[in-house]
C-alpha positions as CSV (number, residue, x, y, z in Angstrom):
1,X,-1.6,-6.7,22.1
2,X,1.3,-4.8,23.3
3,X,1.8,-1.6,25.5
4,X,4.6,1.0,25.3
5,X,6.3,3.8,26.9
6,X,9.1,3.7,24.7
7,X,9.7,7.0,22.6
8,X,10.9,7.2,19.6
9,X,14.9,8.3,19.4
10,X,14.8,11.9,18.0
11,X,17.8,11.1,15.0
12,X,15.3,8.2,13.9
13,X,12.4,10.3,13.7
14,X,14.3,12.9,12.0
15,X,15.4,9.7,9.1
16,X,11.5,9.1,9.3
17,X,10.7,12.7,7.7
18,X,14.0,12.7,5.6
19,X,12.5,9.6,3.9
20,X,8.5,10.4,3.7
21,X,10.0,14.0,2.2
22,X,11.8,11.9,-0.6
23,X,9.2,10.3,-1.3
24,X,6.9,12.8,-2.5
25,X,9.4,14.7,-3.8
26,X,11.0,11.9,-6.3
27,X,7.8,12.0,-8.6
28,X,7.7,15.6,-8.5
29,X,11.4,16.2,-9.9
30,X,10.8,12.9,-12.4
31,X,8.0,15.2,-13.5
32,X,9.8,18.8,-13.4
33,X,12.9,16.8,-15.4
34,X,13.5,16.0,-18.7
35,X,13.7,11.8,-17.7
36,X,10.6,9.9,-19.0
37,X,7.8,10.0,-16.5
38,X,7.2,6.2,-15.0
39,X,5.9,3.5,-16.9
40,X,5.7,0.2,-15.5
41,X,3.5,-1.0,-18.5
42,X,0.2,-1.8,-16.6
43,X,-1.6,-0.2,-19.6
44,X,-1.4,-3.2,-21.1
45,X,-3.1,-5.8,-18.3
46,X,-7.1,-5.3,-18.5
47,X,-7.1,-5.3,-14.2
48,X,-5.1,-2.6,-14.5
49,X,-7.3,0.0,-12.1
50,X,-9.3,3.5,-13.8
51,X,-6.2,6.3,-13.6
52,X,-8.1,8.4,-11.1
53,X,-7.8,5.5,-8.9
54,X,-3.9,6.3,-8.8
55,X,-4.5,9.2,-7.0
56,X,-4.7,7.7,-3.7
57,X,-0.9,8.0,-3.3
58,X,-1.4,12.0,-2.8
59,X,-2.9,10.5,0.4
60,X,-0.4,8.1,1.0
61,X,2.9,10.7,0.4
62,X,0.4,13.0,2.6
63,X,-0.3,11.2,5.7
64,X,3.7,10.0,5.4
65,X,4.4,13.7,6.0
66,X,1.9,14.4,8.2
67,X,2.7,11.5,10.7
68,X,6.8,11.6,10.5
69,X,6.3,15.6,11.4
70,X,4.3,14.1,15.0
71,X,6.9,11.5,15.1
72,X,9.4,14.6,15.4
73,X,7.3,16.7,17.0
74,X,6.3,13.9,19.9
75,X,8.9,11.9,19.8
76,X,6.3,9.2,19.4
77,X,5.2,7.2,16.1
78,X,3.9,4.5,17.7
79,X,6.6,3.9,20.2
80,X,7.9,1.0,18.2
81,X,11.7,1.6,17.1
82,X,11.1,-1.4,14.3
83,X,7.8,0.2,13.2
84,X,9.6,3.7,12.4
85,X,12.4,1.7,10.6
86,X,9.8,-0.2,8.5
87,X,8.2,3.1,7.5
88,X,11.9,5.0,6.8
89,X,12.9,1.2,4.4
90,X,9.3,1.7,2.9
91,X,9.4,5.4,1.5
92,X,12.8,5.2,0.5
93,X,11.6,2.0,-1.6
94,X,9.1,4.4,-2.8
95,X,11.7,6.7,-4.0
96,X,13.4,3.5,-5.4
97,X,10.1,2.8,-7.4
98,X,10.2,5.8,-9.0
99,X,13.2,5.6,-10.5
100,X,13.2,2.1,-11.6
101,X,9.2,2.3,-13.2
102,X,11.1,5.4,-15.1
103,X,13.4,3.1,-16.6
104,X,10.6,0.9,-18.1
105,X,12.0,-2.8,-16.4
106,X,8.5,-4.5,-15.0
107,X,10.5,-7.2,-13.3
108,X,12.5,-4.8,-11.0
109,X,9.4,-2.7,-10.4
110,X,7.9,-6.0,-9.0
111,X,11.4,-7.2,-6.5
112,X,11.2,-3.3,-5.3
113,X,7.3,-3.7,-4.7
114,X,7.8,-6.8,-3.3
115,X,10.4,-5.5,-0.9
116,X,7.9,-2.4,0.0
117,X,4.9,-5.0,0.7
118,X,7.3,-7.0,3.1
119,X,8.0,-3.2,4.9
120,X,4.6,-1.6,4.6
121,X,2.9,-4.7,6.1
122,X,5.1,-5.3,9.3
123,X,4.4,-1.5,10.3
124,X,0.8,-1.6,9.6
125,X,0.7,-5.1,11.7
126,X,2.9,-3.6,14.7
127,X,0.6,-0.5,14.3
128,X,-2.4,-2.7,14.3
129,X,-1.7,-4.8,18.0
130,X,0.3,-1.9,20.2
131,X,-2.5,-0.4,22.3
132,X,-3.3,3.1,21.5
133,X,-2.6,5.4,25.0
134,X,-3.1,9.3,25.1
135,X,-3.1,10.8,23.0
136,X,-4.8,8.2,21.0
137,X,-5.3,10.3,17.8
138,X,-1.7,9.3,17.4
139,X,-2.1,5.6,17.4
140,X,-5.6,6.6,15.0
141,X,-2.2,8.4,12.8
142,X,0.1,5.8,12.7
143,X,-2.2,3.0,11.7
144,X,-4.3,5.2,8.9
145,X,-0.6,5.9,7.6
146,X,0.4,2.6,7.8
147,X,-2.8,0.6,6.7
148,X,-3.8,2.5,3.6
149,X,0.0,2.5,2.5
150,X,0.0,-1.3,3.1
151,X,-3.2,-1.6,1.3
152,X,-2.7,-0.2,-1.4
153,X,0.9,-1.9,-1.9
154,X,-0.6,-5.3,-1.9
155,X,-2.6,-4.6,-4.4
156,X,0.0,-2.9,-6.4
157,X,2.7,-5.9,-6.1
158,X,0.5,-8.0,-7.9
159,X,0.0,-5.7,-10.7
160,X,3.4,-5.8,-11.4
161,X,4.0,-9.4,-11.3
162,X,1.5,-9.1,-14.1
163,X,3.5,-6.8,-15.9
164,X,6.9,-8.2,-15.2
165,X,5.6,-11.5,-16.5
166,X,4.4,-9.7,-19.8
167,X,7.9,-8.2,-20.1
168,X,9.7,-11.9,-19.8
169,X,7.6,-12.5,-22.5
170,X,5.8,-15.2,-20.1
171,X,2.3,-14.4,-20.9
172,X,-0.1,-13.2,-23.6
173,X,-1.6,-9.7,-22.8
174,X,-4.9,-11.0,-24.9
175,X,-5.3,-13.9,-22.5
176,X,-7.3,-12.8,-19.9
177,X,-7.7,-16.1,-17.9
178,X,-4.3,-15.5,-16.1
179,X,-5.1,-11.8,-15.6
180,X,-8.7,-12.9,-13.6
181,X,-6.4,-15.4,-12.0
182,X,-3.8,-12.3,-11.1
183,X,-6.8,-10.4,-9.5
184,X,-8.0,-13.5,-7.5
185,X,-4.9,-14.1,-5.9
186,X,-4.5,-10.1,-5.1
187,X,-8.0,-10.6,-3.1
188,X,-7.1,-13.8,-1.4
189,X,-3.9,-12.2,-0.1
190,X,-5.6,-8.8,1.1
191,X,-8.6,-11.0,2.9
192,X,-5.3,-13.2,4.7
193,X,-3.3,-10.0,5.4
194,X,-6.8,-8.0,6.8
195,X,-7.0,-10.9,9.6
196,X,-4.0,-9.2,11.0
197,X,-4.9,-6.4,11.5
198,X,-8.4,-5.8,13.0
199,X,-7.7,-2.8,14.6
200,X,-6.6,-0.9,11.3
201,X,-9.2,-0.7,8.6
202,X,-7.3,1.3,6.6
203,X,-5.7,-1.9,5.2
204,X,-9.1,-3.1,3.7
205,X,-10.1,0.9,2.6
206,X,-7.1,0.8,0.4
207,X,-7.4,-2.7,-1.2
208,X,-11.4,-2.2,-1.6
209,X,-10.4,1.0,-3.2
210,X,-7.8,-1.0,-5.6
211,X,-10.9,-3.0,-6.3
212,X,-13.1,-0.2,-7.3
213,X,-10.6,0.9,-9.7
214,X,-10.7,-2.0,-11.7
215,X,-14.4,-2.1,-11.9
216,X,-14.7,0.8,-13.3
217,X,-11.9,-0.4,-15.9
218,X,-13.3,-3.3,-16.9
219,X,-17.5,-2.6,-16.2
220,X,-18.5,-2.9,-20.0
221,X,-15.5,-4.7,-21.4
222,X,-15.4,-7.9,-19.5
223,X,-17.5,-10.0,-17.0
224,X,-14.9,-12.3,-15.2
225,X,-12.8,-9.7,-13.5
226,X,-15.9,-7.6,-12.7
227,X,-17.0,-10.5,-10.3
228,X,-14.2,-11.1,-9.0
229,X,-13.0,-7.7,-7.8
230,X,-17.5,-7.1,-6.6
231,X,-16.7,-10.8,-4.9
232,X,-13.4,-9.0,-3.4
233,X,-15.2,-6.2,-2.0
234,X,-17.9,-7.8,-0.8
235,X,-15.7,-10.2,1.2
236,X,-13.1,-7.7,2.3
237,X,-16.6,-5.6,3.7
238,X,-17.9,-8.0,5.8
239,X,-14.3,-9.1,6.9
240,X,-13.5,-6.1,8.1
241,X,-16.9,-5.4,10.1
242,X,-16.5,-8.9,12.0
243,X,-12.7,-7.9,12.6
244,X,-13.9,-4.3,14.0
245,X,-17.1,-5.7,16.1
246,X,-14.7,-7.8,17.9
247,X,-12.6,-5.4,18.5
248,X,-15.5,-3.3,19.5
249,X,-16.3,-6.3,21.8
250,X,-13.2,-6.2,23.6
């Protein structure tokens, strides 16, 4: 792990509120205007997660506020110039997303989510091994922004692989083999990414909650993808304890 005294430059954390700002605010002008609310045609993929399950972004476009104003305030995100510029190319991605979802093309929904998963994971990685110093709360910040952004992201990017797939006319929405496949490879990746990060649970508390969402989708309507997201959780628990007990350890 890495220790350091480096603050961050004041113009940069000023581009890091700029951005979480815009971020927040794109989906509330898409819905305030008169241009058809986003649709990246998820509805149509049986994994897609319960709607309420969504709501985790107010948490993600909220902690992105809450941590760029300490960056400003502080000087200080996590003292990583390449961890602020990871977070300032992520929520201007998110901005991206909007847009692009709104104009209904699956494919381009999935390269932008892709690009955001590249972004969100690099922060919440640097986040994860610098070495928290006082205040620590602020290191706690950083990788609870990071993490569940990250989190959530990975999950997300493979949901729109689904879609953009259906879109290219590449698979058959009734065929739910590849779908189960979809959600097997979305909890192989968050169990490889969570090894990275031990120190920032957030990552797992996102994915896990990705999970839960498509139980309660699918509870009722289909067995295959309800074992596979319990099997995800279950895995991505006890992961995470080992991760945190030797970090506990250290």
């Amino acid at each position: 792990m890495s220790h350091t005294d480096v603050h961050t430059d004041k113009r940069l954390a000023w581009g890091l509120l700029v951005a979480a700002v815009l971020q927040a605010a794109a989906p509330v002008v898409q819905a305030l205007s008169d241009v058809e609310q986003p649709s990246d045609g998820s509805e149509d993929l049986l994994v897609t997660p319960a709607g309420w399950a969504f709501s985790i972004w107010s948490l993600i476009y909220a902690l992105a506020i809450i941590h760029a104003v300490v960056t400003v305030w502080r000087h200080d995100g996590v003292g990583s110039g390449r961890f602020v510029w990871d977070l300032i190319a992520l929520y201007l991605g998110a901005a991206v997303w909007i847009a692009v979802s709104a104009a209904g093309i699956s494919w381009a929904t999935f390269v932008v989510l892709v690009v955001m998963t590249w972004f969100a994971i690099d922060a919440a990685r640097i986040a994860a091994s610098t070495r928290l110093r006082e205040p620590r709360w602020i290191g706690h910040l950083a990788r609870a922004t990071s993490g569940i952004f990250a989190g959530w992201v990975s999950a997300a990017v493979f949901l729109n692989l689904g879609t953009g797939a259906l879109e290219l006319d590449l698979v058959s929405p009734s065929d739910e083999t590849w779908q189960v496949l979809l959600l097997a490879g979305a909890a192989i990746f968050a169990l490889g990414v969570n090894l990275l990060m031990p120190r920032s649970p957030g990552y797992a508390a996102a994915a896990i909650w990705a999970q839960v969402g498509v139980i309660a989708a699918v509870a009722g309507e289909s067995t295959p993808p309800l074992i596979v997201s319990i099997v995800a959780i279950v895995l991505l628990v006890l992961e995470t304890a080992f991760l945190w007990k030797r970090v506990v350890e250290d």
